[in-house]
PQR file of N, CA, C, O and H, with PARSE charges and radii, in Angstrom:
ATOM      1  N   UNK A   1      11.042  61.464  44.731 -0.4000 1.5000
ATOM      2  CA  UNK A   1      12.262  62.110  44.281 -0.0000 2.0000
ATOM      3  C   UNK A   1      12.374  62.011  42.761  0.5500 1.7000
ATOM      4  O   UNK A   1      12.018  60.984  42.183 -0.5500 1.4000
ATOM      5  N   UNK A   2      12.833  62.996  42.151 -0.4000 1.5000
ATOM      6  CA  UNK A   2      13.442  62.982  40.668 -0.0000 2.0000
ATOM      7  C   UNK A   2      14.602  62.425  40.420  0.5500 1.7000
ATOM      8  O   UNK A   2      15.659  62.647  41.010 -0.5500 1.4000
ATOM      9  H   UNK A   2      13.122  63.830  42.621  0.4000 1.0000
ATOM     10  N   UNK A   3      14.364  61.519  39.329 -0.4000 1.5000
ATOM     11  CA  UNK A   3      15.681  60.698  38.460 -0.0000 2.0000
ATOM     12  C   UNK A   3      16.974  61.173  39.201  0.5500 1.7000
ATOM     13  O   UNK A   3      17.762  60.591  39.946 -0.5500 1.4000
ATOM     14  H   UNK A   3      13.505  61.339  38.849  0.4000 1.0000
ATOM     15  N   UNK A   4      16.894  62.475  38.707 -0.4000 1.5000
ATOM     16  CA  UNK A   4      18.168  63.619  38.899 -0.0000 2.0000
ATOM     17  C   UNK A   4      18.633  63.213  39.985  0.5500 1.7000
ATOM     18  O   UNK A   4      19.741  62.676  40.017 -0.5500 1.4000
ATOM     19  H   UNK A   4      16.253  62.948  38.102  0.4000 1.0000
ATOM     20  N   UNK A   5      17.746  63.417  41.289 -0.4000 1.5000
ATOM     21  CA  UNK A   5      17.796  63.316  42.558 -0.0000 2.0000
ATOM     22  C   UNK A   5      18.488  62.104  43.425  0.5500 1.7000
ATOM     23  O   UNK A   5      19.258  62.082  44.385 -0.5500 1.4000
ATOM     24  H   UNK A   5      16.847  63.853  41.262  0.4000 1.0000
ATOM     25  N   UNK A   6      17.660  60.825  42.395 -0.4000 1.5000
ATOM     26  CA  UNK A   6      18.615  59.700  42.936 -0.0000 2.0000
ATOM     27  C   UNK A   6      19.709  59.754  42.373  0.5500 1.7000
ATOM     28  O   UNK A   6      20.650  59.693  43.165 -0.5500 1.4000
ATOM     29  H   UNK A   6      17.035  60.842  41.615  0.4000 1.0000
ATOM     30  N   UNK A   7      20.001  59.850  41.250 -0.4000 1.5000
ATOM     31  CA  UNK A   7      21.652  59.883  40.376 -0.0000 2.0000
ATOM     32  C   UNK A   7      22.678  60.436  41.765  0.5500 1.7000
ATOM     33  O   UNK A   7      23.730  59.846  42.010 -0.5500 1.4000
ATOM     34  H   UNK A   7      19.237  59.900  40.606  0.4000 1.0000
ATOM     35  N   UNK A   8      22.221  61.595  42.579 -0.4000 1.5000
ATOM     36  CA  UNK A   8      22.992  62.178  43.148 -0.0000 2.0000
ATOM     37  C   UNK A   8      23.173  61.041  44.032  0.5500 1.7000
ATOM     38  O   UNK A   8      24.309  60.957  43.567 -0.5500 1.4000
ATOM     39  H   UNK A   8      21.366  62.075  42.380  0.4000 1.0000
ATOM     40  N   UNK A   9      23.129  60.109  44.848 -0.4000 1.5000
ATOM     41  CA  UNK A   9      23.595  59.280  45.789 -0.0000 2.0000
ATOM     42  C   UNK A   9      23.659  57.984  45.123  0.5500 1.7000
ATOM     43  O   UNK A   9      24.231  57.121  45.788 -0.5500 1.4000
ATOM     44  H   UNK A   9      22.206  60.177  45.226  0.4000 1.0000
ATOM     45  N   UNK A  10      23.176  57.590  43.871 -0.4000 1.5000
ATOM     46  CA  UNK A  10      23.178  55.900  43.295 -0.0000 2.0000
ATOM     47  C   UNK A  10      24.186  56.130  42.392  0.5500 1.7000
ATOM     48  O   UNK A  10      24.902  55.194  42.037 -0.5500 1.4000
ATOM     49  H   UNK A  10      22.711  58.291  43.330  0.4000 1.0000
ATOM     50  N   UNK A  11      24.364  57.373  41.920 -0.4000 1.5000
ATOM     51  CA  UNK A  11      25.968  57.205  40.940 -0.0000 2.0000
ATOM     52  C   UNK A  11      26.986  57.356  41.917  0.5500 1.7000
ATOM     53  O   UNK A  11      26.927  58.090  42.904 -0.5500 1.4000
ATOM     54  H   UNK A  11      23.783  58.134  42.208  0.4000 1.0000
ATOM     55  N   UNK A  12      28.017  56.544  41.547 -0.4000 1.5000
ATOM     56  CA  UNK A  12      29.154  56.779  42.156 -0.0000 2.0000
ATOM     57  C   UNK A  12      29.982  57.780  42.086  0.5500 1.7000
ATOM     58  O   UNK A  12      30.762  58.074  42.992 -0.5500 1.4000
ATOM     59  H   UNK A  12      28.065  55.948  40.745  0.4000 1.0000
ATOM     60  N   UNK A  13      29.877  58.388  40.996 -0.4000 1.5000
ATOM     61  CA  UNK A  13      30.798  59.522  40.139 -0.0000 2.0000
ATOM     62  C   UNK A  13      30.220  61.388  41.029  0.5500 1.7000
ATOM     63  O   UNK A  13      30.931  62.377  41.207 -0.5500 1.4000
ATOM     64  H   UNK A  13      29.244  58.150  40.260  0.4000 1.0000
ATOM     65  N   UNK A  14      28.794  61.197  41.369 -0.4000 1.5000
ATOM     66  CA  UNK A  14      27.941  62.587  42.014 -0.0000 2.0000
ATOM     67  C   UNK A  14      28.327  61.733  43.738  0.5500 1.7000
ATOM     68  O   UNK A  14      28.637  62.595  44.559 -0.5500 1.4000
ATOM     69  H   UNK A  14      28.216  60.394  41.225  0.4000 1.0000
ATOM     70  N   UNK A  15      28.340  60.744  44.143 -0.4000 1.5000
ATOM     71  CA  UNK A  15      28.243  60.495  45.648 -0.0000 2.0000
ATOM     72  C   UNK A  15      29.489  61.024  45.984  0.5500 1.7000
ATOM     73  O   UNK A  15      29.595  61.462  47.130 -0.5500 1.4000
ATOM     74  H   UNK A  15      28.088  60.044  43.475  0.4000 1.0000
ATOM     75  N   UNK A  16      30.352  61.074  45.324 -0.4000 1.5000
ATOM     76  CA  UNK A  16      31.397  61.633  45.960 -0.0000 2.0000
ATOM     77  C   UNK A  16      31.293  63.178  46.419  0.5500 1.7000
ATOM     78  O   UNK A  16      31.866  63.594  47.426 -0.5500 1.4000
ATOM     79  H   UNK A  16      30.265  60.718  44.394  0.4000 1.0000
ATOM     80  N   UNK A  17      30.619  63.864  45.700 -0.4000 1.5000
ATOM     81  CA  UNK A  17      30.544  65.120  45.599 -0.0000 2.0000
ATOM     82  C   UNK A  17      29.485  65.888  46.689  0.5500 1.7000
ATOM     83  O   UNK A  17      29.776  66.958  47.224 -0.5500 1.4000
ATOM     84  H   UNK A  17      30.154  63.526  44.882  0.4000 1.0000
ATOM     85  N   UNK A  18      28.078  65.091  46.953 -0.4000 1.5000
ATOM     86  CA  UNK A  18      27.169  64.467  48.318 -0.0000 2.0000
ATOM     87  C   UNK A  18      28.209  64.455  49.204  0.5500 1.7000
ATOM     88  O   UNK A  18      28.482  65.600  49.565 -0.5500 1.4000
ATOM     89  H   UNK A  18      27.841  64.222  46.519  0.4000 1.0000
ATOM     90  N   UNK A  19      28.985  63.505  49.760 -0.4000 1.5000
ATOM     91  CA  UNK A  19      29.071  63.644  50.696 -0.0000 2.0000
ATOM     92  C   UNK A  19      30.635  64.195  51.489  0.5500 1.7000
ATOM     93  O   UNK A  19      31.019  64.326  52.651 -0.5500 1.4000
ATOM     94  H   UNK A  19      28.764  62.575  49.467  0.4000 1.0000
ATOM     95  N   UNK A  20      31.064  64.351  50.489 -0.4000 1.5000
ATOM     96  CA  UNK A  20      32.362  65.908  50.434 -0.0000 2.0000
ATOM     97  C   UNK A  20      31.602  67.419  50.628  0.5500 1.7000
ATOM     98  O   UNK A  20      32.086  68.409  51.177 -0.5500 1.4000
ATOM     99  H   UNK A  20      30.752  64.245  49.545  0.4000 1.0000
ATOM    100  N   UNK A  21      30.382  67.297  50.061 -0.4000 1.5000
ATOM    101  CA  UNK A  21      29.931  68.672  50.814 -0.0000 2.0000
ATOM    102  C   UNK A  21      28.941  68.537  51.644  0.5500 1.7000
ATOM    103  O   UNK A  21      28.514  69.487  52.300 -0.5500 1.4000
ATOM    104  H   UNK A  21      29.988  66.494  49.615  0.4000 1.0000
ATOM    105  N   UNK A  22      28.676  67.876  51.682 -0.4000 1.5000
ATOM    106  CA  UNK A  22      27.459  66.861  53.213 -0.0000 2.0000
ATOM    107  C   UNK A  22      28.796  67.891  54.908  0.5500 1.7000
ATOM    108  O   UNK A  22      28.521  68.502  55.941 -0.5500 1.4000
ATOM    109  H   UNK A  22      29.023  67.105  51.149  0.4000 1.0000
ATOM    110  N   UNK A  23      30.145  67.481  54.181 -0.4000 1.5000
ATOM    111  CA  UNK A  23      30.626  67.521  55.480 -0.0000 2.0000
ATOM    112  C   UNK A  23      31.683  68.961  55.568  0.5500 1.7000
ATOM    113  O   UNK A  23      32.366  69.273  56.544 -0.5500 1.4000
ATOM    114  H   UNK A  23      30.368  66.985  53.342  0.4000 1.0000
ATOM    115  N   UNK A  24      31.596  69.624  54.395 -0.4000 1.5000
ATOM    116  CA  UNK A  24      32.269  70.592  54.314 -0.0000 2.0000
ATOM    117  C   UNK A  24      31.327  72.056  53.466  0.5500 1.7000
ATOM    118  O   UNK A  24      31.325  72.410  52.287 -0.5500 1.4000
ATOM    119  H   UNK A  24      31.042  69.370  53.603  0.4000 1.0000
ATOM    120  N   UNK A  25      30.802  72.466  54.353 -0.4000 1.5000
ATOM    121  CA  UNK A  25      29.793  73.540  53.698 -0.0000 2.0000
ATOM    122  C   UNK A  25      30.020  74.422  53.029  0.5500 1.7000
ATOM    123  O   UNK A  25      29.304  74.861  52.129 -0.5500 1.4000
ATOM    124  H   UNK A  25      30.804  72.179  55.311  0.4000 1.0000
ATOM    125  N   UNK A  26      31.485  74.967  53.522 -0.4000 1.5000
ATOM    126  CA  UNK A  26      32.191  75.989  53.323 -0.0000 2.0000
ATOM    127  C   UNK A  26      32.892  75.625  51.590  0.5500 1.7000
ATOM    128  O   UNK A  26      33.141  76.377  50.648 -0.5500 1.4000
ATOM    129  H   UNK A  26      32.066  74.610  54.254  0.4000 1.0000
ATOM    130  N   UNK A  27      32.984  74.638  51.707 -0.4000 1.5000
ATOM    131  CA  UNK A  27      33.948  74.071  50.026 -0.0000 2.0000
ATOM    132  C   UNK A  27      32.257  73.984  48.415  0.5500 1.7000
ATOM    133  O   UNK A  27      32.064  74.011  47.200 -0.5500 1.4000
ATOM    134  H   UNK A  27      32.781  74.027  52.472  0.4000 1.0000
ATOM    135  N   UNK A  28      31.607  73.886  49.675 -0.4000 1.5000
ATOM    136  CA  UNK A  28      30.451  73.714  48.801 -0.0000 2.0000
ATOM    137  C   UNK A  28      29.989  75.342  48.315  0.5500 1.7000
ATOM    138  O   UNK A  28      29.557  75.604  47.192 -0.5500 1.4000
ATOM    139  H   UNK A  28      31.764  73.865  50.663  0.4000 1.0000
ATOM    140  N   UNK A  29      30.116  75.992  49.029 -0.4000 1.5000
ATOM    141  CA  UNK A  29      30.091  77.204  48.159 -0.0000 2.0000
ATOM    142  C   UNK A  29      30.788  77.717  47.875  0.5500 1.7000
ATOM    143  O   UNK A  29      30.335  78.555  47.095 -0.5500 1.4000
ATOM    144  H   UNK A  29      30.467  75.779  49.940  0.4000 1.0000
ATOM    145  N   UNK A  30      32.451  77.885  48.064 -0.4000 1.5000
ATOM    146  CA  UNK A  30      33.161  77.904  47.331 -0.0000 2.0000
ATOM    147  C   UNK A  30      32.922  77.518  46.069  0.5500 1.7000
ATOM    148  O   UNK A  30      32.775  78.299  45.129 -0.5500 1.4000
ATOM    149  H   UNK A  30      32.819  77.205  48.697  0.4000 1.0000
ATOM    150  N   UNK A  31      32.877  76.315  46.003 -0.4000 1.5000
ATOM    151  CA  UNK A  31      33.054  76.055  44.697 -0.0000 2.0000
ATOM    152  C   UNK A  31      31.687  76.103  43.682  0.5500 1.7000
ATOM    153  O   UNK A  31      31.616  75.890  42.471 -0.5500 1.4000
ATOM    154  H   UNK A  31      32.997  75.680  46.767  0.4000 1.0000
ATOM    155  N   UNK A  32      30.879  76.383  44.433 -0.4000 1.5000
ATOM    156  CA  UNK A  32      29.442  76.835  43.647 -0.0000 2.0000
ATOM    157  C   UNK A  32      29.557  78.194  43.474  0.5500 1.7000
ATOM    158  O   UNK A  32      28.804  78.531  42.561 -0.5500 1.4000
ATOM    159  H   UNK A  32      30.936  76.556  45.416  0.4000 1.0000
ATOM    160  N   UNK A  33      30.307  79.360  44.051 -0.4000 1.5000
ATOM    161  CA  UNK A  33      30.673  80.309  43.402 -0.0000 2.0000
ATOM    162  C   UNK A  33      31.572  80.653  42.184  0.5500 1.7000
ATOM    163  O   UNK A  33      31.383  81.571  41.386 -0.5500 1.4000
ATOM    164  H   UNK A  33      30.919  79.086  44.793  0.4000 1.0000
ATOM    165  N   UNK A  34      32.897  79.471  42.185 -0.4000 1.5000
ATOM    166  CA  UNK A  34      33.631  79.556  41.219 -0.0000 2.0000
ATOM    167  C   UNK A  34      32.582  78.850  39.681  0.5500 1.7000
ATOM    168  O   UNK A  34      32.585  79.209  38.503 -0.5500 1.4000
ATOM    169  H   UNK A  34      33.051  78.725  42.833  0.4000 1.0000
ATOM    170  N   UNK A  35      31.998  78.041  40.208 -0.4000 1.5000
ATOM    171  CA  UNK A  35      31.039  77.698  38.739 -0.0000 2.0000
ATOM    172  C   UNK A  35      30.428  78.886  38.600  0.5500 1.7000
ATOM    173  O   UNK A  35      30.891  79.604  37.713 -0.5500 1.4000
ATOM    174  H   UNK A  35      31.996  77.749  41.164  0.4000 1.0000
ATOM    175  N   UNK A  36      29.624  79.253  39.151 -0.4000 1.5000
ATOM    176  CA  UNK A  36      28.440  80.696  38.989 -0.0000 2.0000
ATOM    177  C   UNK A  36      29.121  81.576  38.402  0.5500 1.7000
ATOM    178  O   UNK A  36      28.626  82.339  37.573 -0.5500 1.4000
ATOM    179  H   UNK A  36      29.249  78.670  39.871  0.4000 1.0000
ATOM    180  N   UNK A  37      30.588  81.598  38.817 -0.4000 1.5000
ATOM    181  CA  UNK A  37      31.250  82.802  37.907 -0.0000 2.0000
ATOM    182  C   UNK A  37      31.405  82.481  36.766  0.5500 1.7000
ATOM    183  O   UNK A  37      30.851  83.235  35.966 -0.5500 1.4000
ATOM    184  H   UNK A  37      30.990  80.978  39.490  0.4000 1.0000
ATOM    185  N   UNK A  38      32.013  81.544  36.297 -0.4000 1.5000
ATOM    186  CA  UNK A  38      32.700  80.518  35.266 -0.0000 2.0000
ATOM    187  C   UNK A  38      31.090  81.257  34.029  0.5500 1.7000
ATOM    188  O   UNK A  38      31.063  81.978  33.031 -0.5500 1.4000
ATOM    189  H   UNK A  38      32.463  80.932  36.947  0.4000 1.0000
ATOM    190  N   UNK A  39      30.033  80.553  34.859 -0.4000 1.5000
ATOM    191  CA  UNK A  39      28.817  80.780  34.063 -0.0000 2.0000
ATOM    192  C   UNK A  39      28.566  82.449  32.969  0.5500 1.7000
ATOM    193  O   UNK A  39      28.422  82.939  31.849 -0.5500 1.4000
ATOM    194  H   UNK A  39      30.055  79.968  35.670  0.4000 1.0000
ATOM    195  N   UNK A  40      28.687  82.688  34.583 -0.4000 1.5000
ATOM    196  CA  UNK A  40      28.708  84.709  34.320 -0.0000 2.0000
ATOM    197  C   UNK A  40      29.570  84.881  33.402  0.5500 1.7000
ATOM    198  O   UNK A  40      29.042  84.679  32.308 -0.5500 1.4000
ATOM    199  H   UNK A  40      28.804  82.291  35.493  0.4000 1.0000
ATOM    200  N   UNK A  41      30.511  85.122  33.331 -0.4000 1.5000
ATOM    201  CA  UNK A  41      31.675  85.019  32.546 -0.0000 2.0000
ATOM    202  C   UNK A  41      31.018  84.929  31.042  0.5500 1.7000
ATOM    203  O   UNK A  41      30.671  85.756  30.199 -0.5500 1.4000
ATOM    204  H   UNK A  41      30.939  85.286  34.219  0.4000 1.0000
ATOM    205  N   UNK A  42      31.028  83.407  31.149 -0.4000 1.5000
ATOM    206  CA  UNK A  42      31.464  82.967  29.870 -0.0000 2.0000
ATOM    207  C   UNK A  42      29.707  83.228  28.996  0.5500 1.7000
ATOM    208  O   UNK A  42      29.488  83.113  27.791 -0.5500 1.4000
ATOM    209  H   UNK A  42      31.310  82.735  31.834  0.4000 1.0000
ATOM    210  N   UNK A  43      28.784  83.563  30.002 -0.4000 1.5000
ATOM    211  CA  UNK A  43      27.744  83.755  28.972 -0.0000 2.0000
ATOM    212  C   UNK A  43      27.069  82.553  28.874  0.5500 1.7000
ATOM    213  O   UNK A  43      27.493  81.472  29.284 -0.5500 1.4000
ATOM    214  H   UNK A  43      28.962  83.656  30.981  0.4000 1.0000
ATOM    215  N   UNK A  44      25.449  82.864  28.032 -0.4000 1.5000
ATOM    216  CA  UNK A  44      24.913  81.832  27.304 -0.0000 2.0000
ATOM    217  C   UNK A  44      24.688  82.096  26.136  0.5500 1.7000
ATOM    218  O   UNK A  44      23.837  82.976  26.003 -0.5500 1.4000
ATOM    219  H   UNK A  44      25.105  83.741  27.699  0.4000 1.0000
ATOM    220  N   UNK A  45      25.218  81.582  24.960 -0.4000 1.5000
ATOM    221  CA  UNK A  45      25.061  81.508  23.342 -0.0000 2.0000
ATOM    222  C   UNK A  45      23.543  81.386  23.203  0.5500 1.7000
ATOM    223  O   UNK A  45      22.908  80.461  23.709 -0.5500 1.4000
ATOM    224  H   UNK A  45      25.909  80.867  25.067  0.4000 1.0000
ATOM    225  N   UNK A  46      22.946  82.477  22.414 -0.4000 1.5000
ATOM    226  CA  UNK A  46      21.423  82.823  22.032 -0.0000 2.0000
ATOM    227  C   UNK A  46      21.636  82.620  20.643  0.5500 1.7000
ATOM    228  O   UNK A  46      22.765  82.835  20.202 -0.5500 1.4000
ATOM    229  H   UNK A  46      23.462  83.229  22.003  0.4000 1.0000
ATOM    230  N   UNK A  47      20.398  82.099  19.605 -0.4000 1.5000
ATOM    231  CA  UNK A  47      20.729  82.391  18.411 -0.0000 2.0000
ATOM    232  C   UNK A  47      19.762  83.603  18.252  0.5500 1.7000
ATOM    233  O   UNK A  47      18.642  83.624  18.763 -0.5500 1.4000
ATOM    234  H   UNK A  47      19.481  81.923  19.964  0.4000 1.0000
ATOM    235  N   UNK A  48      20.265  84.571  17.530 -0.4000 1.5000
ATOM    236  CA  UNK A  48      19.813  85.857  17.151 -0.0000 2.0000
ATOM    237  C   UNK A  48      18.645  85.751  16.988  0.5500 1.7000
ATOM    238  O   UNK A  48      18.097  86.843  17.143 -0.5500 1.4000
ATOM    239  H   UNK A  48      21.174  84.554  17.115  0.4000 1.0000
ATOM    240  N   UNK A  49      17.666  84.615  16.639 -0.4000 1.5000
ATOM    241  CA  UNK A  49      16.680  85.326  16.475 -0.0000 2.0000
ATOM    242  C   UNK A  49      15.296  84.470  17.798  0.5500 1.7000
ATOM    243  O   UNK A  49      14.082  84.289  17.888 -0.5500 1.4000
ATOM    244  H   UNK A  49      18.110  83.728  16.514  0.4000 1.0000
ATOM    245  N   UNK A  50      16.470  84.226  18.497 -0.4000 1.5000
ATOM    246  CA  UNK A  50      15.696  83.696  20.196 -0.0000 2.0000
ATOM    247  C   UNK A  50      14.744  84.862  20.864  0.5500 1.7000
ATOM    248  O   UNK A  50      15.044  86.055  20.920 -0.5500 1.4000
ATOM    249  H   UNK A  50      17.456  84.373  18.424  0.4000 1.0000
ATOM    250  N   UNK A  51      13.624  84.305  21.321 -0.4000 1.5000
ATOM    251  CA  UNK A  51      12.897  85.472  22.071 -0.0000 2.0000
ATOM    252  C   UNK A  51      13.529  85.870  23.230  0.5500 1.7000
ATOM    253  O   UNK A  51      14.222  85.140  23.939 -0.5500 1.4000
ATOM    254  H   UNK A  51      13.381  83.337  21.275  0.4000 1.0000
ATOM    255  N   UNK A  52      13.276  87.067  23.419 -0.4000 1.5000
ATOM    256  CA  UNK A  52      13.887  87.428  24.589 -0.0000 2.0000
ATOM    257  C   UNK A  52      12.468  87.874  25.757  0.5500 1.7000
ATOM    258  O   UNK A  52      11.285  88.199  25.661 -0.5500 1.4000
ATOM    259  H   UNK A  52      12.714  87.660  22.843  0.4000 1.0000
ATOM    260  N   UNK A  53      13.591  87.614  26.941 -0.4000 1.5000
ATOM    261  CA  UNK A  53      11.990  87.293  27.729 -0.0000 2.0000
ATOM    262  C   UNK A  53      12.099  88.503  29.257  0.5500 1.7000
ATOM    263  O   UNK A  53      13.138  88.428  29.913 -0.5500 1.4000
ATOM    264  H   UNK A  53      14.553  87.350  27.019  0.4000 1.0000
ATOM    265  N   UNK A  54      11.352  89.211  29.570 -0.4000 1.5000
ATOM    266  CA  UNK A  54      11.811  90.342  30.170 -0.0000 2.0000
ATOM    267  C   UNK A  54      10.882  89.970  31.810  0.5500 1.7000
ATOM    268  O   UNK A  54       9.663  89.796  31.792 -0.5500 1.4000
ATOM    269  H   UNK A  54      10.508  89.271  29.037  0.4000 1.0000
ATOM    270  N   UNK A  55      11.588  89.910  32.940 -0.4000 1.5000
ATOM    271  CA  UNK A  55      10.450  89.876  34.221 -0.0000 2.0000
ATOM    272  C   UNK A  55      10.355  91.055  34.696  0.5500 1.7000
ATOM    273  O   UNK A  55      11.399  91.706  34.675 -0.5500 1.4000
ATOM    274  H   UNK A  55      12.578  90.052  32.955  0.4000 1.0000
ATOM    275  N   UNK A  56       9.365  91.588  35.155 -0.4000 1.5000
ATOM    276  CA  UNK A  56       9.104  92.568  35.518 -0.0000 2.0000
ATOM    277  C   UNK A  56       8.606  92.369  37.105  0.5500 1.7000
ATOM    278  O   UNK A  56       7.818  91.436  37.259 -0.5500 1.4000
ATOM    279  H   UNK A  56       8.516  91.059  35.172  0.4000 1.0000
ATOM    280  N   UNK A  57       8.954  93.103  38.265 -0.4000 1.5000
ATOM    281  CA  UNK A  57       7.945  92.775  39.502 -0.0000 2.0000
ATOM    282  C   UNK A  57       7.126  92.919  39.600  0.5500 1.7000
ATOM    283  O   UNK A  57       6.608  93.885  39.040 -0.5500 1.4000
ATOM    284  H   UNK A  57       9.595  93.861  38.140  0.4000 1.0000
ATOM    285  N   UNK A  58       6.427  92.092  40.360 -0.4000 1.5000
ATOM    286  CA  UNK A  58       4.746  91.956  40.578 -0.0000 2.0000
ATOM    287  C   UNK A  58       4.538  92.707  41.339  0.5500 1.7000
ATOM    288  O   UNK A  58       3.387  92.878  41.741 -0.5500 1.4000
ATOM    289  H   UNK A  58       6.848  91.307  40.815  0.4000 1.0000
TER
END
């Protein structure tokens, strides 16, 4: 597992959040939609002269 990965159950501050949506699936995307929007929304700050990177399908 990654660092990240344990943080999620050895911090106290993310376990809460584990196992509030461990038992409620429905709140878990809820509220992973209201972030995703939040995201959309508000954008990511590029500095002007950042590459820009284009995918195309394979």
């Amino acid at each position: 597992m990654l660092p990240t990965d344990l943080a999620l159950i050895k911090d106290k501050s993310f376990k809460k959040f584990v196992d509030l949506y461990a038992k409620d699936e429905a709140r878990f995307f809820s509220d992973f939609a209201l972030a995703f929007q939040k995201l959309e929304e508000n954008g990511v700050p590029f500095a002007a002269d950042a590459p820009v990177y284009e995918f195309t399908k394979l």
